[in-house]
C-alpha positions in Angstrom: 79.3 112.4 103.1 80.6 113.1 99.7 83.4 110.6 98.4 87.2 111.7 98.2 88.2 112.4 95.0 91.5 111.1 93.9 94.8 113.4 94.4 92.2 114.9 97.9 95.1 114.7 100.8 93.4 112.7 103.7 93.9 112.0 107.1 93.5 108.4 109.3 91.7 109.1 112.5 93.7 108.3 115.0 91.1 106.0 116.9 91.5 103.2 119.0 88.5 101.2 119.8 87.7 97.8 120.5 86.6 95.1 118.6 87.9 94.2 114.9 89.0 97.0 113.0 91.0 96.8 109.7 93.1 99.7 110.0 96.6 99.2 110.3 97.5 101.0 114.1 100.8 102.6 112.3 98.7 104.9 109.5 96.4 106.1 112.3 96.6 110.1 112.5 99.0 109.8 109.5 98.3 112.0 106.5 97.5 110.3 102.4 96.3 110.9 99.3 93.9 109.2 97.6 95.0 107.2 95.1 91.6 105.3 94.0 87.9 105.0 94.7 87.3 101.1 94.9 83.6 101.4 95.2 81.7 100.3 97.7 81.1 97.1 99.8 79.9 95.3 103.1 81.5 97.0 106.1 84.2 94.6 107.5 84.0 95.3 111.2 79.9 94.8 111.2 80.8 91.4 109.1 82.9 90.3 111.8 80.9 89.9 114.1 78.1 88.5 111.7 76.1 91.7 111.3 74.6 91.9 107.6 72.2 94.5 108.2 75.1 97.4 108.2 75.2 99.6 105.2 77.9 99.4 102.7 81.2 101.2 103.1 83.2 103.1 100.7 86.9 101.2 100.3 89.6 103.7 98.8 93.1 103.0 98.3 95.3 105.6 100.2 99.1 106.4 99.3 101.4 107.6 102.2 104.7 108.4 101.6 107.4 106.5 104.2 108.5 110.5 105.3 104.7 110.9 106.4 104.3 107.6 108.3 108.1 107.2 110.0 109.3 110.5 110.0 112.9 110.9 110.0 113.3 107.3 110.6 112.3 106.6 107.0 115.4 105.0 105.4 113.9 105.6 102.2 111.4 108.7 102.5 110.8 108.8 98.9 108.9 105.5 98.9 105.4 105.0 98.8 102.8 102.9 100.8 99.2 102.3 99.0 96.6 101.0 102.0 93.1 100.3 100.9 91.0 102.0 104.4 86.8 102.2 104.5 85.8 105.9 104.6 84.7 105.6 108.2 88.2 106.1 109.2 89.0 108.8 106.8 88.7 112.6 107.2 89.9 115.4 105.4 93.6 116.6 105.9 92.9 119.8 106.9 89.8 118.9 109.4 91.3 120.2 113.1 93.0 117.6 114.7 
């Protein structure tokens, strides 16, 4: 898989399996932009449970804007939210839902 590129509109898959995953449950099937490429590192949810033999994982830092995560709840829908998510729960915005 190619990286994102910063300003590319992303989606969260909206996932939910089991184990330890560090995706927040409230950006899941919510739409982003990428806001950084921070590289690559050790995959988290192998780590947990002690597995060193995965292979790395890209870590990008992911702005949503409150309208895009709460709707017309958002009391401020201007405001932004920057989450840093491993590219394994990414795909692109417009991929078919």
């Amino acid at each position: 898989m190619m990286p994102y590129q910063v300003g590319e509109a992303v989606r969260l898959l909206p996932l939910a399996p089991p184990g330890h995953v560090r995706t927040p449950w409230y950006l899941r099937g919510k739409i982003g932009v990428i806001e950084r490429d921070l590289g690559e590192t050790g995959d988290p949810e192998a780590l947990a449970y002690g597995r060193t033999d995965a292979p790395p994982r890209r870590l990008y830092r992911v702005r949503f804007s409150m309208d895009a995560i709460w709707g017309a709840a958002a009391e401020r829908p201007e405001d932004r939210l920057d989450a840093e998510i491993f590219d394994n729960w990414l795909e692109p915005a417009d991929a078919p839902a």
